[in-house]
N, C-alpha and C positions, 0 to 999 in steps of 0.2 A: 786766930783762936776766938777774939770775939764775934766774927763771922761765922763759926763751926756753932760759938751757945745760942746763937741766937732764930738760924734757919737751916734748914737742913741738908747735908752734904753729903751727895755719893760719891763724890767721887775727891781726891787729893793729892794735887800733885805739886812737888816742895823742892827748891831748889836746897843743896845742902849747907849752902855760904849765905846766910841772910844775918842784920843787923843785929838782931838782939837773942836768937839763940840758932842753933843748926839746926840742919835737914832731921837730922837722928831726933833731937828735942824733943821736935814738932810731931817726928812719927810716935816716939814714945807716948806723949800726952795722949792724941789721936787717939790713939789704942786703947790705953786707958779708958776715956772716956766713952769711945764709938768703936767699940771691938770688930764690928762687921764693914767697917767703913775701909774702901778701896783706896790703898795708897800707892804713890806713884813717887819715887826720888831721883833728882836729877843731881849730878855734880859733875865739875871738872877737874877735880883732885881723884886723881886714878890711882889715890892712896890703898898701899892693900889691904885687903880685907874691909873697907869700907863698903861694896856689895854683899857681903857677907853680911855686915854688920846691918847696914839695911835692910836687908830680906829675916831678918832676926829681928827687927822692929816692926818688922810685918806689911813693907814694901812689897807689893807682887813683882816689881821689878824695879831695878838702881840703871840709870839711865845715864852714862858717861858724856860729853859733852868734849867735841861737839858731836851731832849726831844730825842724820840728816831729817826732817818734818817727817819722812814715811815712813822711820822707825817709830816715829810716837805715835803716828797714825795706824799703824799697823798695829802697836801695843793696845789702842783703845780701842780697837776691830776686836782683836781677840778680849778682851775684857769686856764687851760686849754678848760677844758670840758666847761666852764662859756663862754668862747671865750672871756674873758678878755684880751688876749694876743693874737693878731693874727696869 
């Protein structure tokens, strides 16, 4: 977060198990703050409706874990290609 006030971020991708708040948190503030800013969430709680809930905080996409590198690679191809990210 103090990395997001301080320089600027296209892009965000957030594991959903971290120390002091979750993946959801993080997208919620995110949002808040940098509406157009591309988010990306990973977890490995394949709890239900936690992609839902994700993509409701404005994840392009919740990424289950594990997962192999060419799925991520291939989600930041098309996020690219979308020109979501300049």
């Amino acid at each position: 977060m103090e990395i997001m006030d301080r320089e600027p971020v296209e892009l965000l991708i957030t594991d959903y198990m971290m120390p002091r708040m979750n993946g959801l948190d993080l997208l919620r503030w995110s949002k808040a703050r940098f509406p157009h800013l591309v988010t990306v969430m990973i977890t490995g709680h394949d709890r239900e409706g936690l992609a839902a809930e994700g993509r409701q905080c404005g994840a392009v996409r919740v990424l289950v874990k594990p997962f192999p590198v060419e799925e991520l690679l291939s989600l930041l191809g098309e996020i690219r290609d979308a020109a979501l990210i300049p």
